[in-house]
C-alpha positions as CSV (number, residue, x, y, z in Angstrom):
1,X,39.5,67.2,46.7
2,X,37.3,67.3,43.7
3,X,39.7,65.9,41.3
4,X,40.1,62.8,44.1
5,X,36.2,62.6,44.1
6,X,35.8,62.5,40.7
7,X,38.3,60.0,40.1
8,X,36.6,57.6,42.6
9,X,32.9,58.1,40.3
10,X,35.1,57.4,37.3
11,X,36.7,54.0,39.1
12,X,33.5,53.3,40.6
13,X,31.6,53.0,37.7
14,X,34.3,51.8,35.1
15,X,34.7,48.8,37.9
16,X,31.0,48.1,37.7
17,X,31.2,47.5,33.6
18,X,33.9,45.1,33.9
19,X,32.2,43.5,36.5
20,X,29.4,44.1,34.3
21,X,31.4,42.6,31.5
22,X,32.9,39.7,34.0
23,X,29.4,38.0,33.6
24,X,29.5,37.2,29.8
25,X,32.9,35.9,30.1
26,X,31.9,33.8,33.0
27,X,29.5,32.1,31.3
28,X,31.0,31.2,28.6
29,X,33.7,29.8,31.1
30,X,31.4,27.7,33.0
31,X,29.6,26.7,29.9
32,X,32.8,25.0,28.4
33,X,33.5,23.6,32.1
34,X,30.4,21.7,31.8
35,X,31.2,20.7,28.1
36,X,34.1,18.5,29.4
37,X,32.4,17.4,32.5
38,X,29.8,16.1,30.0
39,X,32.6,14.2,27.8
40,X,33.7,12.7,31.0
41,X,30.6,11.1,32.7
42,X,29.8,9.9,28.9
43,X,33.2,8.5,28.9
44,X,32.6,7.0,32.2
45,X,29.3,5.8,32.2
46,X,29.0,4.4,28.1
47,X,32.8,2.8,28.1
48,X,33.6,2.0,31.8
49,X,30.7,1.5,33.2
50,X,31.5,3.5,36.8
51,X,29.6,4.2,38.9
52,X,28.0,8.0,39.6
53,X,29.9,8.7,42.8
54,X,32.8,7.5,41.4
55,X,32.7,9.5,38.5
56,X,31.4,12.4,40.7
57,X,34.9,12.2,42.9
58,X,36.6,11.9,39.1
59,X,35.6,14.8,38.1
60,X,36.0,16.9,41.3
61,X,39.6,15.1,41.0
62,X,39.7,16.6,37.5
63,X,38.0,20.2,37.5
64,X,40.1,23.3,36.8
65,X,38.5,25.4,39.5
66,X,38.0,24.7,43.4
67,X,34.8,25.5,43.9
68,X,33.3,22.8,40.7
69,X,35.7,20.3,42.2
70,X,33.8,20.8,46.1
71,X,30.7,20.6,44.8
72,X,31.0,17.4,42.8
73,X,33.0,16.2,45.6
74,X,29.5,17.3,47.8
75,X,27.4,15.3,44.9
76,X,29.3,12.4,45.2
77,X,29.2,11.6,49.3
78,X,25.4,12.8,48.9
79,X,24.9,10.1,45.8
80,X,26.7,7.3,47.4
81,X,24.8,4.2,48.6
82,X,22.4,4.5,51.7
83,X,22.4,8.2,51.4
84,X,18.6,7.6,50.8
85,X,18.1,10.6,48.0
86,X,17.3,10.8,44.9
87,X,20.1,11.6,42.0
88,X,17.7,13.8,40.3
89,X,17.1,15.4,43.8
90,X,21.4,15.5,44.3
91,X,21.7,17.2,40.4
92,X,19.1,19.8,41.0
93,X,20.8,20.5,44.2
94,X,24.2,20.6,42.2
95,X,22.8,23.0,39.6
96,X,21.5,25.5,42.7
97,X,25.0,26.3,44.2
98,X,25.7,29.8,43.3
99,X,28.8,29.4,41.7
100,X,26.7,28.5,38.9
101,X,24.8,31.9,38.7
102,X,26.3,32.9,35.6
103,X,24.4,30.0,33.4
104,X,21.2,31.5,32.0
105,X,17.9,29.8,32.8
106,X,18.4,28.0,29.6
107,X,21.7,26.4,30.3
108,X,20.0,25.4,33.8
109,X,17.1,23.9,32.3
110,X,19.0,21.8,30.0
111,X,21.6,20.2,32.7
112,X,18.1,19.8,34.9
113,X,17.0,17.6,31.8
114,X,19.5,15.8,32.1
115,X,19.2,15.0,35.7
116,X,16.3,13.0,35.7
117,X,18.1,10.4,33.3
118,X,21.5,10.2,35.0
119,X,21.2,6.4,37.1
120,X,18.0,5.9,36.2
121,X,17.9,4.4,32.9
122,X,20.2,1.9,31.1
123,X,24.1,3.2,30.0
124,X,22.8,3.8,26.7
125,X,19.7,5.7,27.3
126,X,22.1,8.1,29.6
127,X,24.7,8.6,27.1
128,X,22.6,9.3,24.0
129,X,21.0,12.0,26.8
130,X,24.6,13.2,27.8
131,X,25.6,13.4,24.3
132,X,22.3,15.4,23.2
133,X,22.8,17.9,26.4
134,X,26.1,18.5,25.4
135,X,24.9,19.6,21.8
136,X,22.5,21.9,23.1
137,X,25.1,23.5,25.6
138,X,27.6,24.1,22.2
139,X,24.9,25.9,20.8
140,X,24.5,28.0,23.9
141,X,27.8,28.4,23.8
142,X,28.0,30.1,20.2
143,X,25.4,31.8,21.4
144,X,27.1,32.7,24.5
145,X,30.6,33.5,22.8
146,X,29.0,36.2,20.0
147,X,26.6,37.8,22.8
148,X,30.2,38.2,24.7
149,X,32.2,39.4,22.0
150,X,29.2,41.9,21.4
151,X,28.6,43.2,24.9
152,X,32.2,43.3,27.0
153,X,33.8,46.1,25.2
154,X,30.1,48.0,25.4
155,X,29.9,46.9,29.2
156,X,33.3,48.6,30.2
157,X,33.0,51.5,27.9
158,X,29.4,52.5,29.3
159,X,30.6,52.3,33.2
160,X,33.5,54.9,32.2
161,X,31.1,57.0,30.0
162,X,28.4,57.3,33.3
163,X,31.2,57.9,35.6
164,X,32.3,60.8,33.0
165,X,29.3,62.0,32.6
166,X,28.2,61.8,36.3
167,X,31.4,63.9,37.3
168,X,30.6,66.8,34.4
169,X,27.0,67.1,36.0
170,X,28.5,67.0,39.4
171,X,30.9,70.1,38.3
């Protein structure tokens, strides 16, 4: 009965550093995410000339994971014509869904930049701010990437050593 106690501290806490560890993975995942949903309105605004609920339901069409794809679909029915809000309002909406939890407040406060200029200045104006958001999100991402390379193997290896050391004090 002990050994089966012990083992389930040991599990308990070993899951809690990857889960731990899941975190910097993640957002370095959603960070490159955004990267190419960046490429794409710039495409779509600066060469096509679409129009934002359009290129909302594009890049729900287009996302690699379920939950970015519903909430640009979401964006795009609450941007369309005769909705009667704002598209700054709609973005900081976006950027509030909690499957973006893993940004840090930095990443947030650069895609909220953003959102004041999407359809509310002239193609250019958007696309040189696209294009300077997306620099600023590679950098986080370096940042990101050597913070994660860092802090993952440390993450899991600290859950097993607590749950090791909380069964030897427990015995």
């Amino acid at each position: 009965m002990r050994w089966m106690g012990a083992l389930l501290i040991i599990g308990a806490t070993t899951a809690a550093g990857f889960i731990r560890a899941g975190r910097y993975t993640e957002r370095c995942r959603l960070l490159e995410q955004w990267l190419s949903i960046l490429t794409f309105l710039r495409t779509g605004i600066g060469y096509q000339a679409e129009r934002l609920p359009q290129l909302f339901e594009k890049v729900a069409a287009l996302a690699r994971y379920p939950e970015i794809a519903r909430i640009f679909r979401k964006a795009a029915k609450a941007v369309d014509f005769g909705s009667g809000n704002s598209v700054s309002d709609i973005w900081e909406q976006l950027l509030q869904e909690p499957e973006w939890d893993a940004l840090h407040l930095s990443d947030r406060l650069i895609l909220s930049e953003l959102g004041q200029y999407l359809g509310a200045t002239d193609y250019r104006d958007q696309v040189a701010k696209i294009s300077a958001c997306q620099e600023r999100l590679r950098q986080n991402l370096n940042l990101a990437e050597t913070e994660s390379r860092k802090k993952v193997g440390i993450c899991r290896y600290v859950g097993f050593a607590a749950g090791a050391a909380a069964v030897l004090l427990l015995l």
